[in-house]
DSSP file (Angstrom, degrees, kcal/mol; ACC not computed):
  #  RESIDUE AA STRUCTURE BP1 BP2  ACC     N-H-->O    O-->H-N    N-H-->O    O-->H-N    TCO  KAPPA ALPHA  PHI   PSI    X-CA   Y-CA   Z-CA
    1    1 A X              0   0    0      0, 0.0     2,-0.3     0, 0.0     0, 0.0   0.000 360.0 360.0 360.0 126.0   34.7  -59.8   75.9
    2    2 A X        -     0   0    0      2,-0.0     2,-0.4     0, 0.0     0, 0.0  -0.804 360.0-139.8-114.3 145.0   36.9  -58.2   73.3
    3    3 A X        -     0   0    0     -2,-0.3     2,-0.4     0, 0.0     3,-0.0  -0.960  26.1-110.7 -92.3 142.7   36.6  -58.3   69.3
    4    4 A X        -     0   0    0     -2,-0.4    13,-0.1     1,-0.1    -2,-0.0  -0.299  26.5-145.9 -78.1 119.3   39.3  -58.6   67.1
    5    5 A X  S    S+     0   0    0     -2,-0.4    12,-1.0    11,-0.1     2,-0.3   0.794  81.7  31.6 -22.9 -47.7   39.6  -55.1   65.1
    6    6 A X  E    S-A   16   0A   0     10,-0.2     2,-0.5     8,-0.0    10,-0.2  -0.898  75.7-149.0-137.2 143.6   40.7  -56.2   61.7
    7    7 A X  E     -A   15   0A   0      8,-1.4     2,-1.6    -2,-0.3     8,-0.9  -0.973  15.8-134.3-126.1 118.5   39.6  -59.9   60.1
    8    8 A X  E     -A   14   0A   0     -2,-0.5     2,-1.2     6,-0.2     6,-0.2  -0.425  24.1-177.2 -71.5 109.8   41.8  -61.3   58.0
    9    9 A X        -     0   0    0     -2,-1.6     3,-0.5     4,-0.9    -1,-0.1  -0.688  41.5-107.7-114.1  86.9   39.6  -62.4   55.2
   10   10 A X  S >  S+     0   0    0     -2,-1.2     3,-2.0     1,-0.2    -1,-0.2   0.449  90.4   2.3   7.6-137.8   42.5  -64.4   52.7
   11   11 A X  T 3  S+     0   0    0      1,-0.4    -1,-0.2    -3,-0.1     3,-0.1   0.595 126.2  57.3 -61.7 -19.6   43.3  -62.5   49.6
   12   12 A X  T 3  S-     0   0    0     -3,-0.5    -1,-0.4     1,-0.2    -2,-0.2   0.149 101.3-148.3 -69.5  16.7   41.5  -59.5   49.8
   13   13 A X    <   -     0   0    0     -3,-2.0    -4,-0.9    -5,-0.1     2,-0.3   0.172  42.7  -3.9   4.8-132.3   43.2  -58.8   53.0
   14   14 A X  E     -A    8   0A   0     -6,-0.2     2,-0.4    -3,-0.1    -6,-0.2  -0.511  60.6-176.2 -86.3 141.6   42.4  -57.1   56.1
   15   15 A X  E     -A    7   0A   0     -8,-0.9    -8,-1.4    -2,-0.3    -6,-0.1  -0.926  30.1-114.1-125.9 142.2   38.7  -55.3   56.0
   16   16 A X  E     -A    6   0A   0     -2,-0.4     2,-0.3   -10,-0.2   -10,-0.2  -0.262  28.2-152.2 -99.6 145.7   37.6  -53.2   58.9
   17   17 A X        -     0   0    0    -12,-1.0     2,-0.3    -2,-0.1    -2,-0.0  -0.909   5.7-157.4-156.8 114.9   34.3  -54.4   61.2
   18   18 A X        -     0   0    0     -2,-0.3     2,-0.4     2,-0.0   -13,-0.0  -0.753  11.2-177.0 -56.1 116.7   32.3  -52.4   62.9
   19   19 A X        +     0   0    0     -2,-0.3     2,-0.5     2,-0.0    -2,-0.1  -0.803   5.1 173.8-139.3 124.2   30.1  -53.1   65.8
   20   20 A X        -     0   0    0     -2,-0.4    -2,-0.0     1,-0.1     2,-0.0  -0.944  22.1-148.0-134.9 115.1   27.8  -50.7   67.5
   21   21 A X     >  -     0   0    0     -2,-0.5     4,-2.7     1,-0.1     5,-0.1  -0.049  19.6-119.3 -74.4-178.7   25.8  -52.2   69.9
   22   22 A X  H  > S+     0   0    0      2,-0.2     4,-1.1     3,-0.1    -1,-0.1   0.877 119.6  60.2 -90.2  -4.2   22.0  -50.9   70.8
   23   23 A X  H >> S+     0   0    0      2,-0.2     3,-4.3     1,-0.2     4,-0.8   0.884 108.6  42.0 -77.7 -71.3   23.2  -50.1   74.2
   24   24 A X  H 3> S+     0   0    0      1,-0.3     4,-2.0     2,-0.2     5,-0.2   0.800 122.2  42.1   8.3 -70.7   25.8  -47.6   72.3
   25   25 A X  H 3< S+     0   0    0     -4,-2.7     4,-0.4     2,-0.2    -1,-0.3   0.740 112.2  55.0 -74.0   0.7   22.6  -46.5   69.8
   26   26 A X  H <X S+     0   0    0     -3,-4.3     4,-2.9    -4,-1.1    -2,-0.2   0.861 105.9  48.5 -96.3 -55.6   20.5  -46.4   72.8
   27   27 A X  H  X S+     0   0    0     -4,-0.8     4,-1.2     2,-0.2    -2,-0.2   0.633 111.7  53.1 -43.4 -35.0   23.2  -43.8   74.6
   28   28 A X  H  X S+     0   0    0     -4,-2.0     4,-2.2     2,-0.2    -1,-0.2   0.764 105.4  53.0 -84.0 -15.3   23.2  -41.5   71.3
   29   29 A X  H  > S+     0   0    0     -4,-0.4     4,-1.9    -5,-0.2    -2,-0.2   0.837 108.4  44.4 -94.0 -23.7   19.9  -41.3   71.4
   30   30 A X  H  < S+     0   0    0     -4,-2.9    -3,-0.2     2,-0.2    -2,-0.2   0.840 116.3  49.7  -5.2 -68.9   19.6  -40.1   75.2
   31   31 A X  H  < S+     0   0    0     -4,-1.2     4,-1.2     1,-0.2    -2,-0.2   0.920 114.5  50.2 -69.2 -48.8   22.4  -37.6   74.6
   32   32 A X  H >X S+     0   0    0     -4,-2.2     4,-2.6     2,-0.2     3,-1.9   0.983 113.3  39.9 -30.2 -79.7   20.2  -36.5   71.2
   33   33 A X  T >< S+     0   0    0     -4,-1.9     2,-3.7     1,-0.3     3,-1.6   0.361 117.3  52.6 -55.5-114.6   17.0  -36.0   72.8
   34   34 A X  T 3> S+     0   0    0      1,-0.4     4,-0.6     2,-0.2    -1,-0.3  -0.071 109.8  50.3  63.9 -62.9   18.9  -34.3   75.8
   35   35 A X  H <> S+     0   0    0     -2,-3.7     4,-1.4    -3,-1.9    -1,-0.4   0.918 109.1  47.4 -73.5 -70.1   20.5  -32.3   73.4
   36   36 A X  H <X S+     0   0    0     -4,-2.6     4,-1.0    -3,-1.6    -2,-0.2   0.611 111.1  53.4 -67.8 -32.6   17.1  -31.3   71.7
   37   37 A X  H  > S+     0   0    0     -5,-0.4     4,-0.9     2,-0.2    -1,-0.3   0.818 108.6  50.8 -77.6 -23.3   15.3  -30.5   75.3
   38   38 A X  H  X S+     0   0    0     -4,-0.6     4,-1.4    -3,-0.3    -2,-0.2   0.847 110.8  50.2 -80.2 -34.0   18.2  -28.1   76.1
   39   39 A X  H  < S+     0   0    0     -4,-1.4     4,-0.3     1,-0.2    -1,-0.2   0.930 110.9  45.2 -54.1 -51.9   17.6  -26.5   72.8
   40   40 A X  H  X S+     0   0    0     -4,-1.0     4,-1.7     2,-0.2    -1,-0.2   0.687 113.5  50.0 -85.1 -21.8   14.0  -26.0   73.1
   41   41 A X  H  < S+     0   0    0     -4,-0.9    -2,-0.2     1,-0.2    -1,-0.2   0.643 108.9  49.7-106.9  19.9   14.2  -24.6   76.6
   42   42 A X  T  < S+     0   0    0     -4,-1.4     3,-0.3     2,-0.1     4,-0.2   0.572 112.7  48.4 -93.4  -4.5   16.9  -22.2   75.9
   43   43 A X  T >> S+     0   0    0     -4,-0.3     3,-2.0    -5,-0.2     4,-0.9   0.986  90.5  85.9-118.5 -53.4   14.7  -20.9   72.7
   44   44 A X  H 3X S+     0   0    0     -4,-1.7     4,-0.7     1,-0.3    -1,-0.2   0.198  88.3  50.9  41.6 -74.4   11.4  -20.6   75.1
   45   45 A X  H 3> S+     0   0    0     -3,-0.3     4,-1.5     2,-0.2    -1,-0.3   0.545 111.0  54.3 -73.7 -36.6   12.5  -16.9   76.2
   46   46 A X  H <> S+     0   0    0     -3,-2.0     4,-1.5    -4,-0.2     5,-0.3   0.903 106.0  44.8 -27.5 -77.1   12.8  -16.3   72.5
   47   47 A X  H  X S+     0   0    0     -4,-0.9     4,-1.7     2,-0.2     5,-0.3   0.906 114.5  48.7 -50.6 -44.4    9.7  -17.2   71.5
   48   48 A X  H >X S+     0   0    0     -4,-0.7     4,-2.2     2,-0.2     3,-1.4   0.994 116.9  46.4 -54.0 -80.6    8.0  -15.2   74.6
   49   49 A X  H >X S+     0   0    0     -4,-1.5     3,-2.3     1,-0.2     4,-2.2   0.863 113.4  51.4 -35.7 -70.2   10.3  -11.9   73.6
   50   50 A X  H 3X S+     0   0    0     -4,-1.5     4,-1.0     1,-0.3    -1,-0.2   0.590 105.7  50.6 -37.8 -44.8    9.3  -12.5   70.0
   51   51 A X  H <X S+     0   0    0     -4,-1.7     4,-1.8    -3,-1.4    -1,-0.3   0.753 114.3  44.8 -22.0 -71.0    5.8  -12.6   70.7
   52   52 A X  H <X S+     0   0    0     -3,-2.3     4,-2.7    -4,-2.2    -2,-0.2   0.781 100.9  70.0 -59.9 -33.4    6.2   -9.3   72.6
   53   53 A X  H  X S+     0   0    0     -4,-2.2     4,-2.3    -5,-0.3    -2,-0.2   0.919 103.1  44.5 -65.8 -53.6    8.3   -7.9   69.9
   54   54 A X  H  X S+     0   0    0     -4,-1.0     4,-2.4    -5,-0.4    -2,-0.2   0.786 105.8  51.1 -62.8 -41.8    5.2   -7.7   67.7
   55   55 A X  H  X S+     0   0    0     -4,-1.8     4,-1.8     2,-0.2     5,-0.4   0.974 114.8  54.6 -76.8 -45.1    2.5   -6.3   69.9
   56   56 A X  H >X S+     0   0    0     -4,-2.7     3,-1.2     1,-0.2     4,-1.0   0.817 109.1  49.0  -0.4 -89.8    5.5   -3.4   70.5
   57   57 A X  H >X S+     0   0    0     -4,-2.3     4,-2.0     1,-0.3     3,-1.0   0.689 105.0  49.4 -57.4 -40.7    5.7   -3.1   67.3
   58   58 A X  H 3X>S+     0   0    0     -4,-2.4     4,-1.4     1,-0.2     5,-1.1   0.766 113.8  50.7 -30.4 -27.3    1.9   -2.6   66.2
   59   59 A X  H <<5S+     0   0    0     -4,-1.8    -1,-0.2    -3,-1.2    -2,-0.2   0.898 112.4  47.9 -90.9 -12.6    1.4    0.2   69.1
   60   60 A X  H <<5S+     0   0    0     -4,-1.0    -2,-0.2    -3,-1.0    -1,-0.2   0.955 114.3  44.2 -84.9 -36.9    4.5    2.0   67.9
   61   61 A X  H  <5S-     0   0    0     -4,-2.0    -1,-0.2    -5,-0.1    -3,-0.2   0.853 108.4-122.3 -76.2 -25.3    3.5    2.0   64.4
   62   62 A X  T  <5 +     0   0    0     -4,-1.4     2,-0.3     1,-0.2    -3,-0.2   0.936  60.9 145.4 100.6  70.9    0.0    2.9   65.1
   63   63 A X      < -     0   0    0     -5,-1.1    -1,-0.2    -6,-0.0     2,-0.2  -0.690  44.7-132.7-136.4 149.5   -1.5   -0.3   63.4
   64   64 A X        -     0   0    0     -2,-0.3     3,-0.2     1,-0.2    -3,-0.0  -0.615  25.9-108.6 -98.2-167.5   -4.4   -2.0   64.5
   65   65 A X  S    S+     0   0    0      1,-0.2     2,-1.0    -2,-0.2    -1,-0.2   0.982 111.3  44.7 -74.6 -66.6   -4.4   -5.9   64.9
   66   66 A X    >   -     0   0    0      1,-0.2     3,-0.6    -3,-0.1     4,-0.2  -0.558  68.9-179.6-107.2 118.9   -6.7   -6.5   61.9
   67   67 A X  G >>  +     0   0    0     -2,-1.0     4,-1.6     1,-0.3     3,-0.8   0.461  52.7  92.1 -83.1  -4.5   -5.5   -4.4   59.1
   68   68 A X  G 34 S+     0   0    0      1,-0.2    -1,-0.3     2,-0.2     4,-0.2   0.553  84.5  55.8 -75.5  15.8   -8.1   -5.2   56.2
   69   69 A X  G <> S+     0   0    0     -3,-0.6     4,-1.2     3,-0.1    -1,-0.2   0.552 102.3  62.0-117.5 -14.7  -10.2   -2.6   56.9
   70   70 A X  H <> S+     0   0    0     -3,-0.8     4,-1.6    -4,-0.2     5,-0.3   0.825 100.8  51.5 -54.1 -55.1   -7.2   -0.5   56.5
   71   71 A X  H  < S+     0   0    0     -4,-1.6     4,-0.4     2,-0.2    -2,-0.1   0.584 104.8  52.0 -44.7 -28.4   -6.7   -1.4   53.2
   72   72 A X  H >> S+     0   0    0     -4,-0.2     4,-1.2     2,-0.2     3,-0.8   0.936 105.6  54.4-109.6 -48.9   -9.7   -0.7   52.1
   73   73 A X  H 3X S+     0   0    0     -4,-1.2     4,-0.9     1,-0.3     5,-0.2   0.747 114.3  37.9 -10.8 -50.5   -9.8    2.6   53.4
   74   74 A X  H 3X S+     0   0    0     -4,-1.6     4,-1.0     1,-0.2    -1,-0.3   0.809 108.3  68.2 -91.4 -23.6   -6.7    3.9   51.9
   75   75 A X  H <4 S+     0   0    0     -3,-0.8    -2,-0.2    -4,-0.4    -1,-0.2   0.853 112.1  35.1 -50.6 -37.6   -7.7    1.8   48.7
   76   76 A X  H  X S+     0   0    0     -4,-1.2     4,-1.3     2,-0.2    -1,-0.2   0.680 110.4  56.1 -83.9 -22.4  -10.6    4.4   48.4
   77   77 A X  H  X S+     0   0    0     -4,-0.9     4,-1.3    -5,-0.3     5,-0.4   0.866 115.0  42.3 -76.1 -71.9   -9.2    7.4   49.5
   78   78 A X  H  < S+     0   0    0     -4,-1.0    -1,-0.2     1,-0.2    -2,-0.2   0.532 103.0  68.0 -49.9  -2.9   -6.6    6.9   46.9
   79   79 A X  H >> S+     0   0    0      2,-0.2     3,-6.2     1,-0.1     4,-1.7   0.944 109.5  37.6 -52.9 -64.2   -9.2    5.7   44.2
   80   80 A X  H 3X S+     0   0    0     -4,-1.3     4,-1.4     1,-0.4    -2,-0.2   0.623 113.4  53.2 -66.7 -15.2  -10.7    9.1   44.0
   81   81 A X  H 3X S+     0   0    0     -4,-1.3     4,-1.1     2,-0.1    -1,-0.4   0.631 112.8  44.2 -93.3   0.4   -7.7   10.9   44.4
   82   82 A X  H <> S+     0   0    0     -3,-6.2     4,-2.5    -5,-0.4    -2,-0.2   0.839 108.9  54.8 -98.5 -24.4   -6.1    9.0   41.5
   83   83 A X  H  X S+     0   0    0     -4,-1.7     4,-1.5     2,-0.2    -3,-0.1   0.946 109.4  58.6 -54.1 -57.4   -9.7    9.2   38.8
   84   84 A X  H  X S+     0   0    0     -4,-1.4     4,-2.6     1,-0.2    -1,-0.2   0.813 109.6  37.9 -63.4 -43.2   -9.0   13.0   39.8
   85   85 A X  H  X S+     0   0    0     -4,-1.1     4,-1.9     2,-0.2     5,-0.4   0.917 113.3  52.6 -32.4 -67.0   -5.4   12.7   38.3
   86   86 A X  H  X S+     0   0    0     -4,-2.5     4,-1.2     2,-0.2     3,-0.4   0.907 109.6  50.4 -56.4 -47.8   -6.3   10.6   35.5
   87   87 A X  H >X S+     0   0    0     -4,-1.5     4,-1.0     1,-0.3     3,-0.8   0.949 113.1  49.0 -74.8 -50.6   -9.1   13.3   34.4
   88   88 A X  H 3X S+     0   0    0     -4,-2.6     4,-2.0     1,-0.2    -1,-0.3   0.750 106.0  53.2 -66.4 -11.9   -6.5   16.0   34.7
   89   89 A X  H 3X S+     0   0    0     -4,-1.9     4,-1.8    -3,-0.4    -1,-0.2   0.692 109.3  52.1 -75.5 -45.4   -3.9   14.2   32.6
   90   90 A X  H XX S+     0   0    0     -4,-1.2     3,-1.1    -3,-0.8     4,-1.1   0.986 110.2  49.3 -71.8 -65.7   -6.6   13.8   29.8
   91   91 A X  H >X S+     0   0    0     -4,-1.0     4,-1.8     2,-0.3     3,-1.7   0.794 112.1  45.7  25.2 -97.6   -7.3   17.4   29.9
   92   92 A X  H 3X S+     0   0    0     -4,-2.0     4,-0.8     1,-0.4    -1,-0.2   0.613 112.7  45.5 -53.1 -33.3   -4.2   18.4   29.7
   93   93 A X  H <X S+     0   0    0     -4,-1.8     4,-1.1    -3,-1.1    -1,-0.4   0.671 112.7  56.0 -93.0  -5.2   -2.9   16.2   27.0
   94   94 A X  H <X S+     0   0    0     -3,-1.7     4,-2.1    -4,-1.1    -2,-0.2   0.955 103.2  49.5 -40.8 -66.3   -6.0   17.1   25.2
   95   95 A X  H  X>S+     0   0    0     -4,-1.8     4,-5.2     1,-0.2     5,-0.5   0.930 116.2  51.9 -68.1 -49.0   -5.4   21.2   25.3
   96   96 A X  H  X5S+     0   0    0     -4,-0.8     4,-3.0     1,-0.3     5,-0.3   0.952 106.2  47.6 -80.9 -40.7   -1.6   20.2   23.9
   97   97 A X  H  X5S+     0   0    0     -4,-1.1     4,-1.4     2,-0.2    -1,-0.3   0.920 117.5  42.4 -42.9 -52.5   -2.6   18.2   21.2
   98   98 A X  H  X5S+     0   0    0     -4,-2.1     4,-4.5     2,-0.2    -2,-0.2   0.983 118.3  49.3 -51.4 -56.7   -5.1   21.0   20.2
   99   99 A X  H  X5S+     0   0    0     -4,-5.2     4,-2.8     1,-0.3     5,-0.3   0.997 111.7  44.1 -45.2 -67.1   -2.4   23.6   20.9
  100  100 A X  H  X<S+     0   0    0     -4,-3.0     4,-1.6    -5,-0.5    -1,-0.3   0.800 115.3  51.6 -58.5 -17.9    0.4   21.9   18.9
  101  101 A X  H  X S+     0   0    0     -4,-1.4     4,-6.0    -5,-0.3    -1,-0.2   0.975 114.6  44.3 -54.5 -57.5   -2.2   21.3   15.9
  102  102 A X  H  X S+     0   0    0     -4,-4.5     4,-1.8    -5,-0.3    -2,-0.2   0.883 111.8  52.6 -40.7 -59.2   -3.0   24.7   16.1
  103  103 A X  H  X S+     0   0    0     -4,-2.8     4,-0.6     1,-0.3    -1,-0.2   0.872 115.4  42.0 -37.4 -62.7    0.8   25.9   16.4
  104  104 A X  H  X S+     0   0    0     -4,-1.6     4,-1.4    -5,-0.3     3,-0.5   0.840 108.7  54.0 -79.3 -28.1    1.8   24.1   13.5
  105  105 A X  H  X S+     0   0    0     -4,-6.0     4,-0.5    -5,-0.2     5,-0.2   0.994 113.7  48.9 -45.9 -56.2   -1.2   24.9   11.2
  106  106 A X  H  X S+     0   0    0     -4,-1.8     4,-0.5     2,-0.2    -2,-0.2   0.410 106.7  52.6 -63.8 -15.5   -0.4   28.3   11.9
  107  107 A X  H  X S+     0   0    0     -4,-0.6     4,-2.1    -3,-0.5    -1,-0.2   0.782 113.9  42.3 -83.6 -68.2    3.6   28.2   11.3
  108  108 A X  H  X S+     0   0    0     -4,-1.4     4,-0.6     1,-0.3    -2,-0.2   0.192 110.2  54.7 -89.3  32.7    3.3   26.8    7.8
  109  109 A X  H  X S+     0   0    0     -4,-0.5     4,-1.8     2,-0.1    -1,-0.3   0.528 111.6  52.1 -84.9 -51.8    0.1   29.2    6.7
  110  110 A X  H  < S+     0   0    0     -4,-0.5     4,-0.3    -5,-0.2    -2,-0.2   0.889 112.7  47.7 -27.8 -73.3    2.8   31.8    7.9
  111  111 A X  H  < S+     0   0    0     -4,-2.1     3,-0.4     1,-0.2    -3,-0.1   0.823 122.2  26.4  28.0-113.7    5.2   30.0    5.5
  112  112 A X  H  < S+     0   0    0     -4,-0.6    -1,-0.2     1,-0.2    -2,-0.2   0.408 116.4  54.6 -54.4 -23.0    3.6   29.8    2.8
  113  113 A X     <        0   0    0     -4,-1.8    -1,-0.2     1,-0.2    -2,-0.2   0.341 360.0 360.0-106.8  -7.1    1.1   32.5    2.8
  114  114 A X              0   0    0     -3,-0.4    -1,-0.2    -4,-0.3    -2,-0.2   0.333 360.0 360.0-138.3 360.0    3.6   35.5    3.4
């Protein structure tokens, strides 16, 4: 059983007709899924590797699995070494503020005074 391609439909002339049967949508959707199981059992061996990839890396880096107790370690070591910073920093711009007061008292008593 054949259909005619083209319908002549009077003055508007010929208009195009499509027909896709369900055995046709039934067939794309076979070939789809099909498609989509070959897909998933080529990427399988990917996911396995990927997996693998990760515990690698953790032993190479020297990581452990659960890293917050990492964090807070180096979060402390590096408090105390940064409060020690910060106290020298005050210090030090302290003594130069004093200095340079000094400096310049001492210039323009020079100055003036001689």
């Amino acid at each position: 059983m054949t259909q005619p391609m083209f319908e002549n439909v009077g003055a508007q002339g010929a208009q195009a007709v499509v027909q896709i049967t369900l055995g046709q949508v039934y067939l794309e959707v076979r070939q789809t899924h099909e498609a989509v199981q070959a897909l998933v059992s080529s990427l399988e061996p990917v996911k396995t590797a990927v997996a693998d990839h990760e515990a690698r890396l953790r032993a190479v880096d020297g990581l452990p699995d659960d890293v917050s107790g990492l964090k807070k370690t180096v979060y402390e070591r590096h408090e105390a070494r940064l409060s020690k910073l910060e106290t020298r920093i005050a210090m030090y711009s302290g003594a130069s503020a004093v200095i340079g007061t000094a400096a310049g008292w001492l210039a323009s008593w020079a100055i003036y005074h001689h």
